[in-house]
C-alpha positions in Angstrom: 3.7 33.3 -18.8 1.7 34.1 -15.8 -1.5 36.4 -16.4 -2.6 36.0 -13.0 0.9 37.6 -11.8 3.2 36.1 -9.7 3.1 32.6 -7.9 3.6 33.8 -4.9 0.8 36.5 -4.8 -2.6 34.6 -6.0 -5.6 35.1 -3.6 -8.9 33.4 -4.1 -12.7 35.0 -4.2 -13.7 32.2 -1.3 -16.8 31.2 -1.2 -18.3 33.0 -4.4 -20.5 30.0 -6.3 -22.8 30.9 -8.9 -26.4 29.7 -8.2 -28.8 28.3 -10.6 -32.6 27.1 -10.5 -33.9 23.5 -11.0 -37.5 21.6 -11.2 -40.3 22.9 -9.6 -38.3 26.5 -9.0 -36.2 25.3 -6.3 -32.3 26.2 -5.9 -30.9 23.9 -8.4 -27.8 21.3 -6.7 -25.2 23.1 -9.3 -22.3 25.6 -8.3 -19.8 27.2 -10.4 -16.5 28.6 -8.2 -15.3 31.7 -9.1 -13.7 33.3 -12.0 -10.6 34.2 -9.8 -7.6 34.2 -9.4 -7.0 33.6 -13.5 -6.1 30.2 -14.3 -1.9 30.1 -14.9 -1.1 29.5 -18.3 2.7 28.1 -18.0 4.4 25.0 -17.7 6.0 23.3 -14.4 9.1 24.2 -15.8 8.2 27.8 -16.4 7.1 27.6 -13.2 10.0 26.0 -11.5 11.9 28.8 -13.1 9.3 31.3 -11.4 10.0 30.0 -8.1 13.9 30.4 -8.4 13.6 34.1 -9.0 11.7 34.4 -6.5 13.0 31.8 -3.6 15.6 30.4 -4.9 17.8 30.5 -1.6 15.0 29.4 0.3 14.8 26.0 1.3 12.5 23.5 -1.0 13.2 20.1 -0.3 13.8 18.5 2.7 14.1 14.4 3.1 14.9 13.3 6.4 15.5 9.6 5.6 18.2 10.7 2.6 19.5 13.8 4.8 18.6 15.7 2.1 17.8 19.9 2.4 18.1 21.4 -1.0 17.2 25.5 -1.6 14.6 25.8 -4.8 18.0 26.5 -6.9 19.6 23.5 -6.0 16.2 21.5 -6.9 16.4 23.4 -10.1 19.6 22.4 -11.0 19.4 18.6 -10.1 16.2 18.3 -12.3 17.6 20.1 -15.4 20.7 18.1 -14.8 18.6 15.0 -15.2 16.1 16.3 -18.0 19.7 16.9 -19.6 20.9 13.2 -18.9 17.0 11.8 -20.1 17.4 13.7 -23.2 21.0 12.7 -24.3 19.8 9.1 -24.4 17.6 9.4 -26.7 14.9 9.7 -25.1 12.2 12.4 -26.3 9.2 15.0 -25.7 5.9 12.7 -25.6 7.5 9.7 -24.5 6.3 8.2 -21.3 8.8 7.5 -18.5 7.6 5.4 -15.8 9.0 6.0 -12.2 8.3 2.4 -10.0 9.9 4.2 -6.1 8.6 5.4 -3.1 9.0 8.5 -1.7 12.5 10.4 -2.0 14.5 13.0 -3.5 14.8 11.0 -6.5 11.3 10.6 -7.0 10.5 14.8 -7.4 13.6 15.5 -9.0 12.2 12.8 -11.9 9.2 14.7 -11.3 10.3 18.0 -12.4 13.2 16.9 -15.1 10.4 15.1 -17.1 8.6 18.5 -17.3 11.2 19.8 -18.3 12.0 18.0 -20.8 8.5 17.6 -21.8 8.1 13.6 -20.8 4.9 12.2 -19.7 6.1 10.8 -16.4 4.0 7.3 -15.5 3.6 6.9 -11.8 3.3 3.4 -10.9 2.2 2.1 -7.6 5.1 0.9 -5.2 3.1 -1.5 -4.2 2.5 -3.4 -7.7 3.8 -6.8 -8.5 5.5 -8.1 -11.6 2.2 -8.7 -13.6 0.5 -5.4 -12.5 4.1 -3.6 -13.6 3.5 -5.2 -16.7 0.5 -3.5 -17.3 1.8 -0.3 -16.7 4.6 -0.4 -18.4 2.7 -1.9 -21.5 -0.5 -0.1 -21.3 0.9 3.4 -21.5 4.3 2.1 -24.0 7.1 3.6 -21.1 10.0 4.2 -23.2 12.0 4.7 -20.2 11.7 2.9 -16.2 13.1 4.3 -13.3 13.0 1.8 -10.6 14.0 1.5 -6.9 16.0 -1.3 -5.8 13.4 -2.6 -3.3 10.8 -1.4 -1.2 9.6 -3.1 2.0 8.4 -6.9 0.7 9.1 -6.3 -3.1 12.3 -6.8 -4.5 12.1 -4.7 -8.1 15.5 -5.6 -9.0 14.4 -8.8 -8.9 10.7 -8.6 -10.5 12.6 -6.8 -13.7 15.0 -10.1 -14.1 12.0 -11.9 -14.6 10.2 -9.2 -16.7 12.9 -8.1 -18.4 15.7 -11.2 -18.8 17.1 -9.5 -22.0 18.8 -7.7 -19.5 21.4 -9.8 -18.8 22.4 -10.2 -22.4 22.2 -6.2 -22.8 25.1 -4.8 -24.8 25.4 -1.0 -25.5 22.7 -0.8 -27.3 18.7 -0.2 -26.2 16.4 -2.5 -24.2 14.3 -4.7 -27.0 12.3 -6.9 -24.5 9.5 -9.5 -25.7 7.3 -8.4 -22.8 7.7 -4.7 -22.6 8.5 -3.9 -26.4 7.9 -0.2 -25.9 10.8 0.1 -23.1 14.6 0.8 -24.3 16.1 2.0 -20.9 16.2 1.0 -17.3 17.1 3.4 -14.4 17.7 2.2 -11.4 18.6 3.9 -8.0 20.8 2.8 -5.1 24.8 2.7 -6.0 24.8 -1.1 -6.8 25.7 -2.1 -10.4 23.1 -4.4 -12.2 23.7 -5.1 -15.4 21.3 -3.9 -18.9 20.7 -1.4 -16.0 21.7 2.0 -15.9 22.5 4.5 -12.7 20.1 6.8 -12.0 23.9 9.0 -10.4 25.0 8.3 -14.0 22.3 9.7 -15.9 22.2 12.8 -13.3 26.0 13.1 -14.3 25.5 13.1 -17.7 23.2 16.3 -17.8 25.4 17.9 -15.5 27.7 18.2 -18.1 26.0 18.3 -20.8 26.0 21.0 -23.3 23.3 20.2 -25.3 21.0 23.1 -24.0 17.9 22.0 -22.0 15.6 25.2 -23.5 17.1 24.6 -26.7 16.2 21.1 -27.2 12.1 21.0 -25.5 10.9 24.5 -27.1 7.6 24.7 -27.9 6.2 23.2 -25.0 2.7 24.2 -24.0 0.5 23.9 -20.8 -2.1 21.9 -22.5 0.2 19.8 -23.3 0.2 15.8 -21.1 2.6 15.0 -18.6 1.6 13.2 -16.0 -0.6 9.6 -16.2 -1.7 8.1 -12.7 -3.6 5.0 -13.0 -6.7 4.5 -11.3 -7.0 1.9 -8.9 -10.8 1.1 -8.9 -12.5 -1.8 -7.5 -12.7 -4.2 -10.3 -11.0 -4.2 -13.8 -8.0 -3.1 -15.1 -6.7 0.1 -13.6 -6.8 3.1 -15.8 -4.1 5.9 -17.0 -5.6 9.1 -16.3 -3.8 11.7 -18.1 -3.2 14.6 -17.0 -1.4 18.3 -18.5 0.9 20.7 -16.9 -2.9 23.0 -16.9 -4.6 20.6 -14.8 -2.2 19.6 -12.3 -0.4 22.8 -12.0 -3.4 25.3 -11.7 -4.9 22.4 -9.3 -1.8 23.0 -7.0 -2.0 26.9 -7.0 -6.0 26.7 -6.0 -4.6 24.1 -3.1 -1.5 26.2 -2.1 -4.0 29.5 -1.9 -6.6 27.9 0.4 -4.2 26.7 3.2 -2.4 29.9 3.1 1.1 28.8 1.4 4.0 31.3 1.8 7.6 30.6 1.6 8.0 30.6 5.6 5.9 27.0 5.6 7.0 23.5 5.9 4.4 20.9 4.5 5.4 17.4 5.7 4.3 15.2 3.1 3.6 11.4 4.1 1.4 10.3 1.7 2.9 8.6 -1.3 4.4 10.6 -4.3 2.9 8.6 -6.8 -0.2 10.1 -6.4 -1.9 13.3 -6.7 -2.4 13.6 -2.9 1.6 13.6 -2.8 3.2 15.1 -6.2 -0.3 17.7 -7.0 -1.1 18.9 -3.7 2.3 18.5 -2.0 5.0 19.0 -4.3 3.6 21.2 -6.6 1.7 23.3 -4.4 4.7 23.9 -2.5 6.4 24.9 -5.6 3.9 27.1 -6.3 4.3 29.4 -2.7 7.8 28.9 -1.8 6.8 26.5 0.5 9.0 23.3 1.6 8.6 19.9 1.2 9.2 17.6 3.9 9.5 13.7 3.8 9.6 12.2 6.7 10.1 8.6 5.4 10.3 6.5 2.4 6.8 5.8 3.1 4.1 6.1 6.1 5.1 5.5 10.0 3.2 7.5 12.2 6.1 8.4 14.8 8.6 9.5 11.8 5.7 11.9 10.8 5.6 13.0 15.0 9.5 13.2 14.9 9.2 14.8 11.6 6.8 17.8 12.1 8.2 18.3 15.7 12.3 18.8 14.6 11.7 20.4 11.3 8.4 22.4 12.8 6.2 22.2 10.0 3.3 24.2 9.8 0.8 22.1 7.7 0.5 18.0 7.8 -0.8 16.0 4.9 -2.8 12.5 5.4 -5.8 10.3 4.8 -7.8 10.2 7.7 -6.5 6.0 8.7 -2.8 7.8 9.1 -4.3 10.8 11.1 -5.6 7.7 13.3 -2.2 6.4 13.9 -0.5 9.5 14.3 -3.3 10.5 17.2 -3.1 6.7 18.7 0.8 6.6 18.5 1.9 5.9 22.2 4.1 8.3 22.3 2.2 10.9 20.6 2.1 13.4 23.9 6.3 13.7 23.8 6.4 15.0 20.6 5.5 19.4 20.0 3.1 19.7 17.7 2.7 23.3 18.2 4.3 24.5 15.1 1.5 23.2 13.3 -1.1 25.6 11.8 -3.1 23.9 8.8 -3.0 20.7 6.7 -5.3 18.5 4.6 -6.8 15.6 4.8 -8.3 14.0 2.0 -8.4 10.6 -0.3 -11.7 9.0 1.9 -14.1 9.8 4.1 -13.4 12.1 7.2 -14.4 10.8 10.1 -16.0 13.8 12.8 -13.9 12.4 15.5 -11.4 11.9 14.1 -11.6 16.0 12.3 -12.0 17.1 15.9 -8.9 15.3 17.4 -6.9 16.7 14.9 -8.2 20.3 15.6 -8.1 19.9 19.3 -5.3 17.6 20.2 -2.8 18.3 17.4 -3.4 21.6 17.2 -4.1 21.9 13.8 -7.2 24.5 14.0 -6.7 25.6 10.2 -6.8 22.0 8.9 -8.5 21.9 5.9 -10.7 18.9 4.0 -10.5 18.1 0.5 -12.5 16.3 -2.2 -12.0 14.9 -5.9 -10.6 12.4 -7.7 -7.4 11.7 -9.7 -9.3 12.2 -13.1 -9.5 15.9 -12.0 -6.3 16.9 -10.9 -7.3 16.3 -7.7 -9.5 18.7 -6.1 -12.7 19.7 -6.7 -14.4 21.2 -2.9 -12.6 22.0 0.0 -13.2 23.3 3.1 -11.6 27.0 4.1 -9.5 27.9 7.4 -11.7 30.5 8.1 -15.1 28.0 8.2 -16.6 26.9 11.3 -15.6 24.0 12.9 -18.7 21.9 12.0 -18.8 22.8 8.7 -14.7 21.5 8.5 -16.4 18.3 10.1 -19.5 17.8 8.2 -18.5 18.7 4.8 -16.0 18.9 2.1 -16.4 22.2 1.8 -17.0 24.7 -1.4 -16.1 24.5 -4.8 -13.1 25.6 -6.2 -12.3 28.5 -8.9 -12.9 27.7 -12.2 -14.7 24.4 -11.2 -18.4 23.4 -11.9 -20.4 20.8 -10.2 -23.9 19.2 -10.3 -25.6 16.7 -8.6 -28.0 14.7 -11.0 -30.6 12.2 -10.7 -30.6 8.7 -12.5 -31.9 10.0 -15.5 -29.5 13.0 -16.1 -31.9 15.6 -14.3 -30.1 18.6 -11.3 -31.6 17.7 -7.9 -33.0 20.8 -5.8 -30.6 21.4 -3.0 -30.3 19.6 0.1 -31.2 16.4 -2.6 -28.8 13.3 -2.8 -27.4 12.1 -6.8 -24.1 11.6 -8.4 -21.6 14.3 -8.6 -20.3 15.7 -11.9 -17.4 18.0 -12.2 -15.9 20.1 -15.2 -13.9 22.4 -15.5 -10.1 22.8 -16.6 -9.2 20.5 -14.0 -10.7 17.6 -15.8 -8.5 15.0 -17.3 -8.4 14.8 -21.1 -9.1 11.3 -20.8 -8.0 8.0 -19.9 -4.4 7.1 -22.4 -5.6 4.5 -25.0 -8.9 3.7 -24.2 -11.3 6.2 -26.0 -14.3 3.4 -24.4 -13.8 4.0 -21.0 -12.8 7.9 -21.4 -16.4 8.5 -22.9 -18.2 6.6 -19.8 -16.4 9.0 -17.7 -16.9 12.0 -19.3 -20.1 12.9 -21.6 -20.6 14.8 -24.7 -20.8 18.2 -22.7 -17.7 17.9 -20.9 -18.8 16.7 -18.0 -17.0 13.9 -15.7 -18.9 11.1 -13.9 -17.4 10.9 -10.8 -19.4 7.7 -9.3 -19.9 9.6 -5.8 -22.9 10.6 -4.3 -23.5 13.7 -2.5 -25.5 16.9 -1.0 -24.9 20.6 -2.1 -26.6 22.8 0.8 -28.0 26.1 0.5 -24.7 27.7 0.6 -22.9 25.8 -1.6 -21.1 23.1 1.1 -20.8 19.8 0.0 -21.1 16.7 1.9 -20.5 13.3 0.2 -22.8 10.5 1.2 -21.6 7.7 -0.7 -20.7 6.0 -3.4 -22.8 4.5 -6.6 -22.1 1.1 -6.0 -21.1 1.2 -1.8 -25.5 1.9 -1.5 -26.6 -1.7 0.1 -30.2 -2.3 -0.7 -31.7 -4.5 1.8 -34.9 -5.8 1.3 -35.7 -3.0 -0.7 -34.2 -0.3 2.3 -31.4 2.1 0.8 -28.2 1.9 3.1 -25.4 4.2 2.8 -22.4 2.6 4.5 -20.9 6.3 5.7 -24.0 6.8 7.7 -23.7 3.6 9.9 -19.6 4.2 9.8 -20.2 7.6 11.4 -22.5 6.4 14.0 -20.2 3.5 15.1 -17.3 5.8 15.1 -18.5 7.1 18.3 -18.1 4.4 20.4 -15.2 4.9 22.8 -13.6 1.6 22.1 -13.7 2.2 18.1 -11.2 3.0 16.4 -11.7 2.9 12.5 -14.8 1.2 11.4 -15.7 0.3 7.8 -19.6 -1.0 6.4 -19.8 -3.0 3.3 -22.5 -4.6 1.8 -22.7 -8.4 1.2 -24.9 -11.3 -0.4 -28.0 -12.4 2.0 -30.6 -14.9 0.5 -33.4 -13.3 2.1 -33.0 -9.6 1.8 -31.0 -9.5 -1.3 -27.9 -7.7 0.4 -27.3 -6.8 4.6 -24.5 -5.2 6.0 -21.2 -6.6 7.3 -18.8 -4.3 9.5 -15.1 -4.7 10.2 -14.2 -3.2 13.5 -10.6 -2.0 14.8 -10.4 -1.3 18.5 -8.4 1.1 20.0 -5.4 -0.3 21.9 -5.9 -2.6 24.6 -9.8 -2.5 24.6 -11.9 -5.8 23.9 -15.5 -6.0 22.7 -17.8 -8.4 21.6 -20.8 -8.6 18.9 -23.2 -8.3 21.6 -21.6 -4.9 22.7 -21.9 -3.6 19.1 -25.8 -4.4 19.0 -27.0 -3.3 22.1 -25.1 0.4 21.0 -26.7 0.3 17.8 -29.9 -0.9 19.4 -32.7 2.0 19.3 -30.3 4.5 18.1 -30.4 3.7 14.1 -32.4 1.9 12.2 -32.5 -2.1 12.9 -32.4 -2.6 9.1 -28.6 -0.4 9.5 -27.6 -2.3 12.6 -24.5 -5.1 10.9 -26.0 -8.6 10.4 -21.9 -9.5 10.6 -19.3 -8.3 12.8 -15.7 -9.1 12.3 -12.6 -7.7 14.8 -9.7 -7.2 12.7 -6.2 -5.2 13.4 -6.4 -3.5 10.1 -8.0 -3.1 6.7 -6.8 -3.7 3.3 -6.0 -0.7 1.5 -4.0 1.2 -1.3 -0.5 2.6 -0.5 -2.6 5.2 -0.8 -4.6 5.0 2.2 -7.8 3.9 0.5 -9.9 1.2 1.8 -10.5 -1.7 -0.5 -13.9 -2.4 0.6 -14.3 -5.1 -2.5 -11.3 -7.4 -0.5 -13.9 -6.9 2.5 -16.7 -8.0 0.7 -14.9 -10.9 -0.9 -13.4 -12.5 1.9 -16.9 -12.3 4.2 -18.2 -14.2 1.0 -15.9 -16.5 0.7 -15.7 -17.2 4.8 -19.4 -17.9 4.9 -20.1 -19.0 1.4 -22.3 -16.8 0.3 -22.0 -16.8 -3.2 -23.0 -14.4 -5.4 
């Protein structure tokens, strides 16, 4: 069940990377965490059940907008309960159940019952649209949809009437729908009755009293085996279903829980979304793993129910991307709340600005805040910082790698850079996806013959095994044959006082091939010109780095995760000056 012994009670060999010698005998760019704790070799059920014995009157979930505060055994129960009511539908082992919500108590207790019951559970974006759900539901063949009712500008119940107009017409039988053929069941939550559409209360109910025997009717399930797919969101193409298996997601969570110091006495408030591994890996799960509680402050991000949040339920670590840590430290009323329960956190999913990494430390309080690196295709995390690292090395990089994790930093023909050297990062290890779902293509661009997954991200491994990331592939702007890395000019701009967020994209120029382009948010009440911006820049970085354009702009498009869409920057500077490409 659990070779490395209990949950609770896994510690980390920090810092420990295995070194190993490149071209011209210099430290080779390529570190191996240590061997370990060992990796766990159960199930999230199995686990679940771990974490009843051993906290089960503790408190596990706690969701401030549902006034919901369930101990571990009352999450337990509600998630076998529903694994109980998926499975007497019909629905089986290996079948894909999509869940289109934001964050609530429905959401981990689908996330947990499918586990269970040996489900791949689908997380779809609350942001998509009809034609994106589509996709989704169609790409990965979702026998099953659990849906929300709305969700601030989207009105699912009414996206699915248009998908899904066999609905109507539903009789007792299963869904057969022209444009989702794969889907037999939708779930929906919220006490309204729509018809063809079941209750998620009802379903719950069902497996309440149901005798069918949850253990009985999933054996044989195995860590290795796929439960989870998260699709990509990229910058151009279809998105992708990464899938991931209890091992990767899991054993991710433990190596998370571990480095921020977990135990059962911590609250983690969790306002990034569910839907992806930020949320349900490194918040739910690593929880799970320590005892620890989850706390949801809102159905989805508002800086002052994340103040009001960590202040009444005094959480101890605090989860974001660093444009929410922005909000939460510009929030006018940011000084009435106490913070001083706080002890650690994460932030992760972009770039970290330094100020912004300092703020948090000084002015929140949060002097154990951690940062972390990776990407969904590897459960998530592949560096991160420790509590116990200086402050500028929890500023200036994303730390070292994790156990059982293996990285290298390669050239453009495949070759290790010394240290200290710039090239892409490549990760394996068992934290690896096993590949994107139905699209064997794509999966072998991403990972090679050896095992090895391309993450697109450039970066520097120092001498002692930190990592700072530099950039991405295809965000390097090559003006007039001068390499630019966006992050550079970002961090440099970040430190003017009237700055606020600041992101650098490249964009078409007929004379240099590509120049840079900045979009600019101010702090509150400040006002700036171009003029200001240049005269800053102006002998302090290179004039090639200095933004040909300059746009003010109140925010930035973006994920629901928190990630900046640089590509809708780019495109809507070329189409407002005509550009072409």
């Amino acid at each position: 069940m659990n070779p490395g012994g209990e949950l609770g009670k896994i510690t980390l060999n920090e810092g420990r990377t295995a070194l190993s010698t490149g071209r011209s005998g210099h430290t080779a760019s390529h570190v191996k965490g240590a061997n370990q704790p060992p990796l766990l070799e159960t199930t999230i059920g199995e686990a679940l059940e771990q974490a009843v014995e051993q906290w089960g009157d503790r408190p596990a979930l706690i969701v401030r907008h549902q006034a919901i505060r369930w101990t571990y055994k009352e999450l337990a129960e509600k998630s076998a309960a529903l694994a109980e009511g998926l499975l007497a539908m019909g629905l089986k082992p290996g079948e894909r159940i999509g869940i289109w919500a934001p964050n609530c108590w429905e959401w981990t207790v689908t996330q947990f019952a499918t586990a269970r019951a040996g489900m791949i559970l689908v997380n779809i974006n609350p942001a998509y649209r009809l034609s994106e759900l589509e996709y989704a539901l169609c790409k990965v063949g979702c026998a099953a949809l659990i849906s929300a009712d709305k969700f601030k500008s989207s009105d699912y119940i009414a996206m699915l009437g248009k998908l899904l107009p066999e609905l109507g017409e539903l009789g007792e039988g299963p869904l057969a729908a022209a444009r989702a053929p794969e889907l037999r069941h939708v779930i929906r939550l919220g006490e309204e009755q729509t018809p063809g559409i079941i209750n998620f209360a009802d379903v719950l109910r069902a497996g309440e009293i149901s005798a069918a025997g949850l253990l009985n009717a999933v054996g044989g399930l195995a860590p290795s085996d796929p439960i989870n797919i998260q699709f990509t969101s990229g910058t151009t193409g279809t998105p992708k279903g990464a899938t991931l298996t209890h091992h990767n997601i899991l054993n991710n969570a433990a190596m998370n829980a571990e480095v921020l110091g977990l135990t059962e006495r911590d609250l983690v408030c969790i306002p990034v979304p569910l839907y992806h591994c930020f949320g349900m890996v490194m918040g739910n799960l690593a929880c799970m793993t320590r005892g620890a509680a989850m706390v949801y402050p809102a159905d989805s991000f508002d800086p002052e129910t994340v103040l009001e949040a960590v202040a009444a339920e005094k959480c101890t670590a605090l989860y974001g991307v660093p444009t929410m840590f922005i909000a939460i430290l510009d929030h006018p009323r940011f000084g009435e709340y106490d913070l001083s329960s706080l002890r650690t956190g994460t932030m992760a999913g972009s770039p970290c600005p330094v100020e912004v990494m300092k703020r948090v430390v000084g002015d929140m309080g949060a002097e154990e805040i951690t940062i972390g690196y990776g990407m969904t295709e590897t459960s998530p995390v592949s560096f991160q910082t420790r509590r116990g690292d200086t402050l500028e090395r929890r500023v200036s990089t994303v730390g070292t790698i994790h156990p059982h994790v293996e990285v290298k930093v390669i050239d453009e023909d495949g070759d290790i850079m010394p240290r200290g050297v710039q090239g892409e990062l490549l990760t394996r290890g068992y934290s690896v996806m096993q590949g994107y779902w139905a699209d064997a293509e794509k999966t072998a661009e991403a990972i090679d013959a050896d095992g090895w997954m391309h993450t697109g991200d450039l970066g520097i491994i120092d001498d002692e095994g930190y990592c700072q990331i530099t950039g991405r592939l295809k965000d390097m702007v090559i003006r007039g044959g001068e390499n630019i890395y966006p992050r550079e000019v970002e961090e440099f701009l970040y430190r003017h006082p009237k700055i606020q967020d600041v992101q650098v994209f490249g964009v078409p120029d007929q004379k240099y091939g590509e120049t840079l382009a900045a979009w600019i948010c101010l702090k509150e009440g400040e006002a700036m010109g171009e003029d200001e911006i240049r005269d800053f820049c102006r002998d302090q970085i290179a004039h090639y780095k200095v933004p040909h354009y300059i746009r003010f702009v109140s925010e930035f498009p973006m994920t629901v995760t928190g990630k900046i869409q640089k590509f809708e920057m780019r495109n809507a500077m070329i189409e407002e000056l005509e550009l072409g490409e």
